[in-house]
MMTF fields as JSON, N, C-alpha, C and O atoms, coordinates in Angstrom:
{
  "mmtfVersion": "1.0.0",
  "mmtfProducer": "UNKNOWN",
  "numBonds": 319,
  "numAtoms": 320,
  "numGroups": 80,
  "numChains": 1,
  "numModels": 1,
  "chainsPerModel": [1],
  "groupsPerChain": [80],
  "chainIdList": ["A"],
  "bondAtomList": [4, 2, 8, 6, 12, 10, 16, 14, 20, 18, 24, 22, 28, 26, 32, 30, 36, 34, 40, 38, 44, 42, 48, 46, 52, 50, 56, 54, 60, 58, 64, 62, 68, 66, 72, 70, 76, 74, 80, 78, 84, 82, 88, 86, 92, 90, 96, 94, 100, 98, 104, 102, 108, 106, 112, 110, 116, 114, 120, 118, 124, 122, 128, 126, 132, 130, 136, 134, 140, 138, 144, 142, 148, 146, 152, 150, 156, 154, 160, 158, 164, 162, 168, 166, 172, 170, 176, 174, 180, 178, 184, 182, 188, 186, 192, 190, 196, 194, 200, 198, 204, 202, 208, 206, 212, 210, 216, 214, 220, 218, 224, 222, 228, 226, 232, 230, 236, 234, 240, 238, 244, 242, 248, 246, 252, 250, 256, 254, 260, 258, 264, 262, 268, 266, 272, 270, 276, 274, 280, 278, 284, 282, 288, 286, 292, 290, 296, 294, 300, 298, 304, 302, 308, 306, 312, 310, 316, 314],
  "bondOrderList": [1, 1, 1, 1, 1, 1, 1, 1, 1, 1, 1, 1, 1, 1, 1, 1, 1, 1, 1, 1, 1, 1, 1, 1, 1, 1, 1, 1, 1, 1, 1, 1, 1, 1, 1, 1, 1, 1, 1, 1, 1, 1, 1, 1, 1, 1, 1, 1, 1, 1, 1, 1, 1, 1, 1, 1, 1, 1, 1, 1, 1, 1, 1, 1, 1, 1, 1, 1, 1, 1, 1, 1, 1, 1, 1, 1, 1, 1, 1],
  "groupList": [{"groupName": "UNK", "atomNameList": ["N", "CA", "C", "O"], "elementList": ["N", "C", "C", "O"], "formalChargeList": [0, 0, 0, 0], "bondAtomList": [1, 0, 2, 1, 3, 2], "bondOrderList": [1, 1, 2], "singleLetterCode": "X", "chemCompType": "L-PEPTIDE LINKING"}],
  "groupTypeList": [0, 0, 0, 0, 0, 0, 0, 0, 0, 0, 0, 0, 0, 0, 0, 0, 0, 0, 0, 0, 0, 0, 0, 0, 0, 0, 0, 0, 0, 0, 0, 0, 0, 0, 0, 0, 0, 0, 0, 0, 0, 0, 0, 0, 0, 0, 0, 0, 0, 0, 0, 0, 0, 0, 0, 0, 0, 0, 0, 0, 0, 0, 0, 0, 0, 0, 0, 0, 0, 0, 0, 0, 0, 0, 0, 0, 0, 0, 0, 0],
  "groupIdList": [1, 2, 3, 4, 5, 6, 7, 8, 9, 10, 11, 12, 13, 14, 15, 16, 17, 18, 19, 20, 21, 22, 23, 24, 25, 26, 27, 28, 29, 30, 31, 32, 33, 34, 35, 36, 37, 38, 39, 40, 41, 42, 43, 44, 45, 46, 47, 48, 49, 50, 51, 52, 53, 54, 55, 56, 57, 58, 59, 60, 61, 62, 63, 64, 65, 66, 67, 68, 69, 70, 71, 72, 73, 74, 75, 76, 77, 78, 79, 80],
  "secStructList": [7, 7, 7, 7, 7, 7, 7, 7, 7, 7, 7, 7, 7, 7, 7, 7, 7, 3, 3, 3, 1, 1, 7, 7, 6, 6, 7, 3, 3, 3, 6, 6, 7, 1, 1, 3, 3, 3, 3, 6, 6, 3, 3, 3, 3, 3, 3, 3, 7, 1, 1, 1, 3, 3, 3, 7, 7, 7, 5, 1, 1, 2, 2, 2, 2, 2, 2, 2, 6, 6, 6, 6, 4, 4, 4, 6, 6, 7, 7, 7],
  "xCoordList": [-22.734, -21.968, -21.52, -20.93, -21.814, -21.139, -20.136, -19.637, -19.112, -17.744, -17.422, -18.421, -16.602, -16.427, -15.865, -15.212, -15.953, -16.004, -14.449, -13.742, -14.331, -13.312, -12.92, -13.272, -11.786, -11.51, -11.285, -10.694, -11.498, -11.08, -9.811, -9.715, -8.469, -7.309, -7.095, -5.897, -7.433, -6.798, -6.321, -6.59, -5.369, -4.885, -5.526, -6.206, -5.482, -6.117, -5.282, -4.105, -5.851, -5.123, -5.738, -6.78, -4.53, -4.963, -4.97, -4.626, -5.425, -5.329, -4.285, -4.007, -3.401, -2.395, -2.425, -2.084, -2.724, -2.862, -2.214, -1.008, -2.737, -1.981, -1.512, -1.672, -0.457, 0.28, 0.086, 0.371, -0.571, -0.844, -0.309, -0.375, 0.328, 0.457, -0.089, 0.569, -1.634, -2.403, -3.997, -4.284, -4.944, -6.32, -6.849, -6.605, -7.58, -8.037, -8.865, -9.588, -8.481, -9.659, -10.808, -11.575, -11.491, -13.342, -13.5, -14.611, -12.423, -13.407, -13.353, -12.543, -14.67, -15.048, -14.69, -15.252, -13.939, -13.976, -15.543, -16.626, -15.27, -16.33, -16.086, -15.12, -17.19, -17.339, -17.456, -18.046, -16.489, -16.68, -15.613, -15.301, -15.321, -14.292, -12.957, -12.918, -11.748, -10.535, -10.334, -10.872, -9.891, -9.46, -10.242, -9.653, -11.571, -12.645, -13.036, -13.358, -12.736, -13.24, -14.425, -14.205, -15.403, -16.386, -15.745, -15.479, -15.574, -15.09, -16.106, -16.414, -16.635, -17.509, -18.5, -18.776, -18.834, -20.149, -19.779, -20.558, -18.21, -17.736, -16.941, -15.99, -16.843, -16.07, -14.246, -13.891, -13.706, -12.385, -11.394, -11.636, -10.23, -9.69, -8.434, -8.113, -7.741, -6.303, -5.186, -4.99, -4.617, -3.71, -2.146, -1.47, -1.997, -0.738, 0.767, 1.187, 1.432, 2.846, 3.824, 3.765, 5.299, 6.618, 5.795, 5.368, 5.524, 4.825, 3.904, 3.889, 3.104, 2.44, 1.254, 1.097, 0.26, -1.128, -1.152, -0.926, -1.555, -1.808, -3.645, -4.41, -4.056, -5.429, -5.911, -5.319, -6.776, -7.809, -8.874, -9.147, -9.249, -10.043, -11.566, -11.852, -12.277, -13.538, -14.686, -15.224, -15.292, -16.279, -17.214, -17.171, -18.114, -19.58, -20.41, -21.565, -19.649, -19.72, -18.875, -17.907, -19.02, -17.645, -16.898, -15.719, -17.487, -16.861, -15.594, -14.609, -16.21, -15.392, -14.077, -13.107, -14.421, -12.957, -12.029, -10.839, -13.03, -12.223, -11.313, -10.36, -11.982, -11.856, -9.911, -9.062, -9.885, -8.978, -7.599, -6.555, -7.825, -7.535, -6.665, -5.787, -7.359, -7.114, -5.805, -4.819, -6.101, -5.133, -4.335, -3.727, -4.285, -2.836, -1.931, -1.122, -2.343, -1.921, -1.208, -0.005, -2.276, -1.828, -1.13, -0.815, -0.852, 0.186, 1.641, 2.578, 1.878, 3.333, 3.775, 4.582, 3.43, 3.262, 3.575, 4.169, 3.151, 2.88, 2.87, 2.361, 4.117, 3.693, 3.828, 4.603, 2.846, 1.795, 2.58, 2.1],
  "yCoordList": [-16.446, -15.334, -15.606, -16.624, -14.738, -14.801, -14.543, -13.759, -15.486, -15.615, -13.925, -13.42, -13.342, -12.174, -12.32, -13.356, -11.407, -11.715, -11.236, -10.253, -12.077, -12.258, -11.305, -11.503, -9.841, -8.465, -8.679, -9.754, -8.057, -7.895, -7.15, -5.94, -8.403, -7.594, -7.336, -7.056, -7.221, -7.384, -5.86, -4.683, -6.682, -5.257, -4.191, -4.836, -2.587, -1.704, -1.783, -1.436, -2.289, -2.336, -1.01, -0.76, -0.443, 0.854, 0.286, -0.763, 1.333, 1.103, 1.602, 2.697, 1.111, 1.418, 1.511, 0.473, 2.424, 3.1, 1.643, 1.409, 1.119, 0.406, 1.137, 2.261, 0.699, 1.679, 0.721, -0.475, 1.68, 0.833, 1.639, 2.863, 0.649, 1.33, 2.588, 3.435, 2.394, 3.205, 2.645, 1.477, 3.786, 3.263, 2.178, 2.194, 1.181, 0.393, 0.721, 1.661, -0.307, -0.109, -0.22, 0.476, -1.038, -1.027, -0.227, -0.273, 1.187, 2.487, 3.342, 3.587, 3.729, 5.076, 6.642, 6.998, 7.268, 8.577, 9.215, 8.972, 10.051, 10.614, 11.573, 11.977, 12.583, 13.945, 14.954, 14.979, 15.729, 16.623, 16.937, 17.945, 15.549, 15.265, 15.04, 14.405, 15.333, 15.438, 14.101, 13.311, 13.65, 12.074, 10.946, 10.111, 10.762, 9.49, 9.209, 9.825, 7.855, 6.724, 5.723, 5.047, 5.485, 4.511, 2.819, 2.37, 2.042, 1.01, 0.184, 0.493, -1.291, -1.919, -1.487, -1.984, -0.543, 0.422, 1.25, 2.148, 1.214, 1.904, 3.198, 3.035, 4.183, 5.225, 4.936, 4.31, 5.418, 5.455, 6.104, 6.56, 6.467, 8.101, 7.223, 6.276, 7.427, 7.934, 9.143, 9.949, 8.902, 10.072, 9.366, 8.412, 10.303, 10.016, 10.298, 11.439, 9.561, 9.778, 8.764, 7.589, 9.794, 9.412, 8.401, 7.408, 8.383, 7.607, 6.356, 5.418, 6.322, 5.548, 6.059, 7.175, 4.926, 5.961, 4.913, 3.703, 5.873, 5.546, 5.145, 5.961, 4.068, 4.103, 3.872, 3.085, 4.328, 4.677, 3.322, 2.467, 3.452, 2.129, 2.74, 3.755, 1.329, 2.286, 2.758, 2.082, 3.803, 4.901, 4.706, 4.081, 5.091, 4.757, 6.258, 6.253, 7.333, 8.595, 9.358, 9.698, 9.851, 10.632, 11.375, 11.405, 12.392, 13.447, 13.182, 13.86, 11.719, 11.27, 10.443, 10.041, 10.365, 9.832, 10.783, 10.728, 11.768, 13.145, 13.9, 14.648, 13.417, 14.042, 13.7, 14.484, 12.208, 11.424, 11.976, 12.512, 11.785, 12.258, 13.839, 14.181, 14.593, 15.749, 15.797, 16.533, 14.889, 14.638, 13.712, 13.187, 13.418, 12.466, 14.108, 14.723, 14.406, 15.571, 16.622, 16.877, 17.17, 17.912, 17.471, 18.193, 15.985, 15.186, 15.84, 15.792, 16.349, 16.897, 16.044, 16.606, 14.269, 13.448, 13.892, 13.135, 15.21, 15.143, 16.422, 17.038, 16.816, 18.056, 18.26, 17.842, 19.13, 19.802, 20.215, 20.655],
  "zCoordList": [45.58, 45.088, 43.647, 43.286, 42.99, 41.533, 41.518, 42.324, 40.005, 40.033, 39.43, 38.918, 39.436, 38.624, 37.304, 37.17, 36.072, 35.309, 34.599, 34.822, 33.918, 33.738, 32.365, 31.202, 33.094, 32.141, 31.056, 30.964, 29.815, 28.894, 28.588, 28.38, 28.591, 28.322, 27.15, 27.187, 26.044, 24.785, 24.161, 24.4, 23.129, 23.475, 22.29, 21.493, 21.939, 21.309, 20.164, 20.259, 18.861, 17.632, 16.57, 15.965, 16.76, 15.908, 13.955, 13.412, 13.528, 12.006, 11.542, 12.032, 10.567, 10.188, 8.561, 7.994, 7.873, 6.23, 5.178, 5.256, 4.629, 3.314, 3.089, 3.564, 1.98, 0.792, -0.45, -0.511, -1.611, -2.837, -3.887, -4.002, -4.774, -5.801, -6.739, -7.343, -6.638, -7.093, -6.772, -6.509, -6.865, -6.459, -7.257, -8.463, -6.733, -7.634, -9.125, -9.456, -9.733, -11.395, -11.005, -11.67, -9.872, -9.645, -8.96, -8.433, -8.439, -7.205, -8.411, -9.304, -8.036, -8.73, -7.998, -6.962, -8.527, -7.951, -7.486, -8.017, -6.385, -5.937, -5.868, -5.221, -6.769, -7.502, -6.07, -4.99, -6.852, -5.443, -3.946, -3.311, -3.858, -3.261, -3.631, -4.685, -3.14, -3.839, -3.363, -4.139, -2.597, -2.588, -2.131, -1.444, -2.414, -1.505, -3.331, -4.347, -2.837, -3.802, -3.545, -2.54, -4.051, -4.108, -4.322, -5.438, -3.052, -3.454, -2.412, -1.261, -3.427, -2.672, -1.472, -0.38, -2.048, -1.452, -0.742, -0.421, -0.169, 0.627, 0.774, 0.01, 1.246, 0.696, 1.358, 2.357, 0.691, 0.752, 0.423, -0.694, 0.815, 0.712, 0.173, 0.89, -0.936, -1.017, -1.238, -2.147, -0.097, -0.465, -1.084, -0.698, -2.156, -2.449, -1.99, -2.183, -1.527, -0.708, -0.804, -0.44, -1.693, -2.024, -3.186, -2.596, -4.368, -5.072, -4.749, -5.545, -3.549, -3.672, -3.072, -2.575, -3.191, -2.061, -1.123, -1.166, -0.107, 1.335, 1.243, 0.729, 1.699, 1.78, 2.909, 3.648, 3.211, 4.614, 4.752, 3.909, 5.856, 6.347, 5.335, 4.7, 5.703, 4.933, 5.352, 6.228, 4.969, 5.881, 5.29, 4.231, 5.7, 5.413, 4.846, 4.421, 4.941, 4.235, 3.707, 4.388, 2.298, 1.967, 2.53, 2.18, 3.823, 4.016, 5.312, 5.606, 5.968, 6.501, 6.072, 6.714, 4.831, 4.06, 3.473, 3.165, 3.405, 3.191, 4.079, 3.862, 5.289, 6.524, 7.159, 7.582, 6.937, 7.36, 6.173, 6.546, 5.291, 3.989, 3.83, 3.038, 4.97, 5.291, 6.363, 6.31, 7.228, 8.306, 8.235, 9.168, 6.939, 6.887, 6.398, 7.094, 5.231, 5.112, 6.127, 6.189, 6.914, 7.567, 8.728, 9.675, 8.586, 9.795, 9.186, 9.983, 8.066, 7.618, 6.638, 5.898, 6.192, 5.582, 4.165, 3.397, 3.777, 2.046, 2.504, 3.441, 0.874, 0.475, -0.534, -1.395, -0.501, -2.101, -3.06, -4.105]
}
């Protein structure tokens, strides 16, 4: 008889936004999009809130950094 295997408790670590002063000097804005930045190949959203920006994990397509970007927003977070 096989031993059973032994569960995976660990626990679910959500992502939790940096806050940076401002976007880095090596991301390039990405045209088109209001807040996704080109950083180390990666796309990346800041939104700005109470003077600082909030930055997003990094996505592997703009529209999904846009996307997140959108819903920090419309979490009530920032207003326009």
């Amino acid at each position: 008889m096989k031993p059973l295997r032994q569960q995976n408790n660990r626990p679910v670590i959500s992502y939790v936004p940096r806050v940076e002063p401002a976007p880095p000097d090596h991301a390039s804005k990405v045209d088109g999009f209001r807040d996704v930045w080109l950083l180390r190949g990666k796309y990346v959203a800041f939104v700005l809130m109470d003077n600082r920006f909030k930055r997003s994990q990094a996505f592997s397509v703009p529209e999904s950094a846009q996307r997140w970007a959108v819903q920090m927003r419309q979490e009530g977070e920032v207003e326009e």
